[in-house]
C-alpha positions as CSV (number, residue, x, y, z in Angstrom):
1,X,-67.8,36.6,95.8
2,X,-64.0,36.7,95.4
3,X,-62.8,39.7,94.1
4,X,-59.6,39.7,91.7
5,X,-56.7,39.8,93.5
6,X,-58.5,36.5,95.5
7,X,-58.6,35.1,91.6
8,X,-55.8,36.1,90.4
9,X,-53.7,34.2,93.3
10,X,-55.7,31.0,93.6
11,X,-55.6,30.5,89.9
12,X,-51.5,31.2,89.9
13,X,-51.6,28.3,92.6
14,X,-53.9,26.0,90.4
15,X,-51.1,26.3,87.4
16,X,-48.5,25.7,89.9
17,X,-50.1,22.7,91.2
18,X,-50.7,21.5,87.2
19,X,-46.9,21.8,86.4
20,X,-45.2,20.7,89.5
21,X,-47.5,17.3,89.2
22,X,-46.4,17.2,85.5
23,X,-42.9,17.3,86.6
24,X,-43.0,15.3,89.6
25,X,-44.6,12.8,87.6
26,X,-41.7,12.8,84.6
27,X,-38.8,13.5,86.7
28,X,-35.8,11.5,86.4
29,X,-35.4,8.3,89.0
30,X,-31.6,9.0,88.7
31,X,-28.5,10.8,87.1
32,X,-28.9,12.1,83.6
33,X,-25.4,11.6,81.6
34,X,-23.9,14.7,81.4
35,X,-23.4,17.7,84.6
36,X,-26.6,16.6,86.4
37,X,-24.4,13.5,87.8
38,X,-21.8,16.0,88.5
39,X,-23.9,18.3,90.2
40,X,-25.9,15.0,91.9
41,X,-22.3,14.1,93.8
42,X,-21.3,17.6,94.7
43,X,-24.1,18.9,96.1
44,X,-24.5,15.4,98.1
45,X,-21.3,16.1,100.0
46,X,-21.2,19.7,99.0
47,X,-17.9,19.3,97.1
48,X,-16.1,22.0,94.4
49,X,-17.6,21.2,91.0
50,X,-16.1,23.1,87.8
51,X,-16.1,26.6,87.3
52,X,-17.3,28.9,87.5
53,X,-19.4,27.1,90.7
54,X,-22.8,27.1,91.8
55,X,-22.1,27.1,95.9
56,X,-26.2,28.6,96.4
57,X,-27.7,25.5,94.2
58,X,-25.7,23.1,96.3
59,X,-26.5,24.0,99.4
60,X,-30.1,24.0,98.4
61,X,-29.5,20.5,97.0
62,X,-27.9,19.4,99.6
63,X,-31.2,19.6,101.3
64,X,-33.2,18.0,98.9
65,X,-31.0,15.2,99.3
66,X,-31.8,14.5,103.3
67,X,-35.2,13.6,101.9
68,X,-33.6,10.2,100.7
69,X,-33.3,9.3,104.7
70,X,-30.1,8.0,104.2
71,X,-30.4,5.5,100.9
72,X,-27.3,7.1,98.4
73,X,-29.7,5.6,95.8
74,X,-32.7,7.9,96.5
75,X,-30.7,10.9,96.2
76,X,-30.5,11.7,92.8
77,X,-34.4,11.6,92.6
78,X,-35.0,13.6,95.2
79,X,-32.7,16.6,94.0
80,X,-34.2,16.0,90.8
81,X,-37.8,16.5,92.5
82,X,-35.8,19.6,93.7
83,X,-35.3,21.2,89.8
84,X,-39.1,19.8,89.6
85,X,-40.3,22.2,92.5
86,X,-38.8,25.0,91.6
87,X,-39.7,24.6,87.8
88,X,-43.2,24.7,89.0
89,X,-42.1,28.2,90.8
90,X,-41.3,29.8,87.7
91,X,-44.7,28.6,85.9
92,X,-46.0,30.1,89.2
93,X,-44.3,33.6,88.8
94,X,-44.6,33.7,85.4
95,X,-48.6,33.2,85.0
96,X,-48.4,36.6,87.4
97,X,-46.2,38.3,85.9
98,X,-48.4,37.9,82.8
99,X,-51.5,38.8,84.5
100,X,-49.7,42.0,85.9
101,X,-48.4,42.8,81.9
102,X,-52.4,41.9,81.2
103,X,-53.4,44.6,83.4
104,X,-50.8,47.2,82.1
105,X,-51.4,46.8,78.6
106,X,-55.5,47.2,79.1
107,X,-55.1,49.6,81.7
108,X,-56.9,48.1,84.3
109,X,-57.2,50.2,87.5
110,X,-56.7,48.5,90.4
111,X,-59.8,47.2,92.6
112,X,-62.0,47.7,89.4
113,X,-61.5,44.9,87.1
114,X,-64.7,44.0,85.6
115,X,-65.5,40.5,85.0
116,X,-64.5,40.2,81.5
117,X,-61.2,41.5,82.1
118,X,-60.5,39.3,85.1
119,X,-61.6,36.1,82.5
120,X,-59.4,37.6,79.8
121,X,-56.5,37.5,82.2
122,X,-57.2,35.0,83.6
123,X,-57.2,33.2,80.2
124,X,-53.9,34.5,78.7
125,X,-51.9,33.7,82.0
126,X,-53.3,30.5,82.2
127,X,-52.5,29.8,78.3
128,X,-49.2,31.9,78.6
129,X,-47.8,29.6,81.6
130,X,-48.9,26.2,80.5
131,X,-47.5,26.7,77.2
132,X,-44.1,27.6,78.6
133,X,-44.5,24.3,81.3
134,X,-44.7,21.8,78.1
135,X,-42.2,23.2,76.1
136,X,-39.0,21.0,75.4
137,X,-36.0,22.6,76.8
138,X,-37.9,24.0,79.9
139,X,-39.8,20.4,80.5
140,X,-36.6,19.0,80.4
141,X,-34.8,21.1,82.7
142,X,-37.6,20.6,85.1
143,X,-36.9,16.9,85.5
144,X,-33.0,16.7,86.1
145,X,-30.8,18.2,88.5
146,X,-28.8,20.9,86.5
147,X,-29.2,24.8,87.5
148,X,-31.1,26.2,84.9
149,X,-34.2,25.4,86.6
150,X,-33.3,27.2,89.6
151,X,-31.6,29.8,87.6
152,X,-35.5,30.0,85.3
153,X,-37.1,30.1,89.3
154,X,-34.8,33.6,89.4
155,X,-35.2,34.9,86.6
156,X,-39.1,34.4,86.8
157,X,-39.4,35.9,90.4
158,X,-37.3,39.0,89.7
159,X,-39.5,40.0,86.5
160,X,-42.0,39.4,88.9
161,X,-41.0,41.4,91.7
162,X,-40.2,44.3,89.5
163,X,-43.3,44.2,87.7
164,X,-45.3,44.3,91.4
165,X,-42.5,47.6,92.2
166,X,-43.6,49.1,89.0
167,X,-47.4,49.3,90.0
168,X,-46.3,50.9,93.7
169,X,-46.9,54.1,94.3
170,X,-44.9,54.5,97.5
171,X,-41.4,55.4,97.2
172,X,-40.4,53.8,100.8
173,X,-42.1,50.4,99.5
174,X,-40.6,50.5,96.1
175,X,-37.2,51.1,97.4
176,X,-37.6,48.2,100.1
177,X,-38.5,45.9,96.4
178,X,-35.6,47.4,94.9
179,X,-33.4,46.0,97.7
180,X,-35.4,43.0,97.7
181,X,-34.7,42.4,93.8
182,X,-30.6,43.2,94.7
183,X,-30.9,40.2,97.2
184,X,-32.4,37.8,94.6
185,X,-30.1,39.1,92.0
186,X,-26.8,38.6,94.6
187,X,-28.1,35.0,95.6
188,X,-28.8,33.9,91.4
189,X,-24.9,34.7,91.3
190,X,-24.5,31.9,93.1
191,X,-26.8,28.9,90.8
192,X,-26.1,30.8,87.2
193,X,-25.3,34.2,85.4
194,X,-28.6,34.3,83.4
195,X,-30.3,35.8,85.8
196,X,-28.2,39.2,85.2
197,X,-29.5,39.5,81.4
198,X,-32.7,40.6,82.8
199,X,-31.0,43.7,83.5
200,X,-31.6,45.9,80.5
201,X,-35.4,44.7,80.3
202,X,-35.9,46.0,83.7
203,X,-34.2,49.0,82.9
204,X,-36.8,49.8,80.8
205,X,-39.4,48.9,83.0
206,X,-37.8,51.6,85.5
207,X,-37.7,54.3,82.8
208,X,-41.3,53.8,81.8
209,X,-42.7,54.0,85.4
210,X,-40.5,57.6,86.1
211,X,-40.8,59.1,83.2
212,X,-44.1,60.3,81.8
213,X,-43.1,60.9,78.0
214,X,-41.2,58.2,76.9
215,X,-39.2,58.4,74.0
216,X,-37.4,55.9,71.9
217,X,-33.8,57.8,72.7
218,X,-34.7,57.4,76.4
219,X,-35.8,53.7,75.8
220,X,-32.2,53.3,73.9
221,X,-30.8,54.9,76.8
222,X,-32.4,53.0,79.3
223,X,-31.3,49.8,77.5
224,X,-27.6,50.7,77.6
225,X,-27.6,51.9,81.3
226,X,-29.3,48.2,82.1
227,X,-25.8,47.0,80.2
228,X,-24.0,49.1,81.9
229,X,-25.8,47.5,85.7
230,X,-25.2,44.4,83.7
231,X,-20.8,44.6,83.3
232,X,-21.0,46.0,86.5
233,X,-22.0,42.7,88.7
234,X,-20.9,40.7,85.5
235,X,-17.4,41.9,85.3
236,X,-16.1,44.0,88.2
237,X,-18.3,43.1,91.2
238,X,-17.9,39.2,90.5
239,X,-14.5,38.5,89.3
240,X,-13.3,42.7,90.3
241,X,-13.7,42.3,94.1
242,X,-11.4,39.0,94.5
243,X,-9.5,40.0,91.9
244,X,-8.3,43.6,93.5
245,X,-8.5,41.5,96.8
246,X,-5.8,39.2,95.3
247,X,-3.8,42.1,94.0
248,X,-3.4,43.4,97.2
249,X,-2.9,39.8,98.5
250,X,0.5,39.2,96.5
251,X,1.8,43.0,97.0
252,X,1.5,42.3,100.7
253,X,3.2,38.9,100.7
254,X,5.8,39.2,98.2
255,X,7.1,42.6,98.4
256,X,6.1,44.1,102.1
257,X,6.7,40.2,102.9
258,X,3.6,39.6,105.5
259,X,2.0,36.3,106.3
260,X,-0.7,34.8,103.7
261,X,-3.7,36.6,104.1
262,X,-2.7,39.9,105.4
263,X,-3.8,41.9,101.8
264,X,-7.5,40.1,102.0
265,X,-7.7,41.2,105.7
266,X,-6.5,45.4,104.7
267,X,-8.8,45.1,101.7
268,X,-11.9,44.0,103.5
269,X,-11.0,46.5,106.4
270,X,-10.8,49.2,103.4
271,X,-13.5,48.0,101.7
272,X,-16.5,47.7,104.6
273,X,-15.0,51.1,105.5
274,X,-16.2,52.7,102.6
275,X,-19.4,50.9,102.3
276,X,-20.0,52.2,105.9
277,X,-18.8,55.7,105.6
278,X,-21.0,56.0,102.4
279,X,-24.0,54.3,104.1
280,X,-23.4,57.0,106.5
281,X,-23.2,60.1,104.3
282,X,-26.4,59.2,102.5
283,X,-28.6,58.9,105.8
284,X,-26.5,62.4,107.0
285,X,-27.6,63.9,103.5
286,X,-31.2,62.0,103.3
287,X,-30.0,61.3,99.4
288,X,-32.7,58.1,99.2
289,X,-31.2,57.3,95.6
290,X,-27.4,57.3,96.7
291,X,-28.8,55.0,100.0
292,X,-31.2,52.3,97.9
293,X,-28.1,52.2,95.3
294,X,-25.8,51.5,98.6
295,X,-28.0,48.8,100.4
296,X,-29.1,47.4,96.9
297,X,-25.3,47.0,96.5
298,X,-24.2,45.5,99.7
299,X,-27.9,43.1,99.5
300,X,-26.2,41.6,96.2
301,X,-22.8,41.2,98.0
302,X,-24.3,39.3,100.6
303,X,-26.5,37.2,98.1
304,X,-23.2,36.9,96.3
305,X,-21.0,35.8,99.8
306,X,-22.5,32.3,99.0
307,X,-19.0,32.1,97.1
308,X,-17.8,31.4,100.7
309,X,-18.8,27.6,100.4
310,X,-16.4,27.2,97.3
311,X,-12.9,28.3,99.0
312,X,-13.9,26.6,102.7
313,X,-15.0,23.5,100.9
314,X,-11.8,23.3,98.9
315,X,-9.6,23.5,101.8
316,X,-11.2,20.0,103.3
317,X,-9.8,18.6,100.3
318,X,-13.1,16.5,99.4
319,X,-13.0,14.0,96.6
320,X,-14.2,16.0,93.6
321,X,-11.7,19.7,94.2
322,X,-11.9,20.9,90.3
323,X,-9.1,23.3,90.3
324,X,-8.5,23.5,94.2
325,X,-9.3,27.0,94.6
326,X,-8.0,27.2,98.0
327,X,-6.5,30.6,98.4
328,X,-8.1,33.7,96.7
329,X,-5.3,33.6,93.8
330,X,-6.6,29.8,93.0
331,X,-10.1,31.2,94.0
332,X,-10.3,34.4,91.1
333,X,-8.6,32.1,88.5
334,X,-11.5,29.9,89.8
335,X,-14.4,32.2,89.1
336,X,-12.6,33.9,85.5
337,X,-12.8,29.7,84.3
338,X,-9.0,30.5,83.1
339,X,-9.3,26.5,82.5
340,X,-11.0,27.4,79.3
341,X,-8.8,29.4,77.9
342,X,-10.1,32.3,75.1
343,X,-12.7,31.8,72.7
344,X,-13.0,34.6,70.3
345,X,-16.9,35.0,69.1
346,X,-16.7,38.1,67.3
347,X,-13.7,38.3,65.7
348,X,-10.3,36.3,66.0
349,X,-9.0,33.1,64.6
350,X,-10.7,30.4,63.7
351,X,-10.7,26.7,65.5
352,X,-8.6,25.7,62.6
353,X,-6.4,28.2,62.5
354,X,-2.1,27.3,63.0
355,X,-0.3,29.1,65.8
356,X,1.8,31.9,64.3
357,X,3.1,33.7,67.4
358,X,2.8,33.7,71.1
359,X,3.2,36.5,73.4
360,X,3.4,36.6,77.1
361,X,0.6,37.3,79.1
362,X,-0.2,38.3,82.9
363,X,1.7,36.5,85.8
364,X,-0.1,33.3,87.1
365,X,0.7,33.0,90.6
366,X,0.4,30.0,92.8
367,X,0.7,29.6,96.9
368,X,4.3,28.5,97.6
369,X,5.8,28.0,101.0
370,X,6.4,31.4,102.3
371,X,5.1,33.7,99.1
372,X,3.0,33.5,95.8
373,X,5.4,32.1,93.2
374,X,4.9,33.3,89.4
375,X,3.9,29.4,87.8
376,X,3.0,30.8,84.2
């Protein structure tokens, strides 16, 4: 007789199975017309598509794409059968993580599920999942190679793996998930940003496991300190990092006058130093928060070093180079898509609104032959 955890896991597999044949079976045989050829060529070659990037979903791709054995024409299929696989991932992670809300919301205790509450979840992950694998914009994601399906595959296994941390009772084991859950969040830098929006929702999650009388003030502020994670990675770990990096890059160069790369090389010797120094002090002071919060940190850094790819591509000068981001000034205008310019969508003109004035803004520097010269 298989008990429910035996259940539970074959019948995830089952709806797995069901949508990865659905989408294997619809995929694309080629490029659709719009990024998906983009993506098609760059991850084939590994090449520098437009910003922001995606370096983790091409070298993924890339690998999908020695299944073609050499035929250029069976490429594009099989990195669609890529977006296909992981599509059926999601399904997969998201049938459990409705099983483990099931169990939550009935209060099921663990190793006692009665029969009729393994059918009823059984039921409503099985309902929940295949609705979500035949609806239009996720069906249609699944069958072309753009990120959102491996961004969705990220989304679905961290609400996953933060639902299994919320029914652990061991602190050592939820802190080893916490650190876990940095690493996925560091390497979905690297296919798309939605993956960060999760955030606030597992704030919550985190509030209603360590507090035992919840109130809607300390739901509202759990929300806002999700936010908060949220601008943190979003705006000063992404973009902050290379941008301070490049600061120090063009004080160094221009006005100490020392070879390229000299500021990147005193800011990463700065920078590891802290990380180290505070590693150190939290193991010398057993503070378990101020450690998890450090390795969770330097776990999304190195999910996040996938950046890597963009800047050593770009210096091999491959065919498609959008915006040459060479040198970590090219690099951070790179990853802020400066190409865009500003799009106010709260307040500020609108698209047919008449210039009136023009200020000056920021420097924009560019490598020349012996410093960064001011270009804009």
């Amino acid at each position: 007789m298989l008990n429910y955890k035996q259940i539970n896991n074959l019948t995830g597999w089952v709806v797995f199975a069901v949508a990865t044949l659905v989408y294997v079976l619809t995929v694309e045989q080629t490029a659709s017309f719009w990024d998906p050829g983009e993506f098609i060529a760059v991850a084939y070659k590994l090449q520098v598509p437009h910003p922001p990037g995606a370096p983790f979903f091409l070298l993924v791709y890339r690998m999908f794409s020695f299944f073609a054995f050499g035929d250029p024409l069976q490429v594009a299929y099989w990195m669609n059968i890529g977006s296909a696989l992981f599509s059926g991932f999601s399904i997969l992670f998201l049938f459990w993580s409705i099983t483990l809300f099931g169990k939550k919301l009935f209060k099921v205790v663990e190793g006692q599920e009665s029969k009729g509450e393994t059918i009823t979840l059984m039921g409503a992950g099985i309902v929940g999942a295949l609705v979500y694998t035949f609806s239009d914009s996720f069906w249609y994601s699944a069958v072309e190679s753009e990120v959102y399906a491996m961004s969705s595959f990220f989304t679905a296994i961290v609400i996953w793996a933060f639902l299994k941390w919320d029914v652990i009772k061991d602190p050592r084991e939820e802190n080893k998930w916490m650190i876990f859950i940095a690493y996925l969040v560091g390497l979905s830098i690297g296919v798309h940003l939605l993956n960060l929006v999760t955030l606030p929702a597992l704030a919550l999650i985190y509030y209603f496991k360590k507090y035992e009388k919840p109130t809607l003030k300390g739901g509202f502020i759990a929300m806002f300190l999700g936010g908060v994670a949220l601008i943190i990675i979003n705006n000063l770990i992404i973009p902050g990092l290379p941008s301070l990096a490049g600061s120090m890059e063009i004080f160094f160069v221009n006005s100490i006058g020392l070879p390229f790369g000299s500021g990147i090389v005193v800011f990463m010797l700065l920078f590891f130093a802290g990380v180290f120094f505070a590693y150190k002090y939290s193991r010398k002071k057993g503070n378990a928060i101020l450690n998890t919060v450090l390795l969770s940190f330097i776990f999304i850094l190195i999910g996040y070093s996938s950046y890597t790819l963009i800047v050593v591509r770009a210096n091999q000068d491959p065919i498609i180079n959008e915006n040459a981001p060479k040198d970590i000034i090219s690099y951070v205008s790179y990853l802020k898509r400066e190409q865009y310019g500003y799009r106010p969508l709260l307040h500020g003109q609108y698209f047919t609104a008449q210039l009136v004035a023009q200020d000056e803004g920021a420097p924009v520097y560019m490598k020349g032959k012996d410093k960064y010269e001011i270009v804009d």
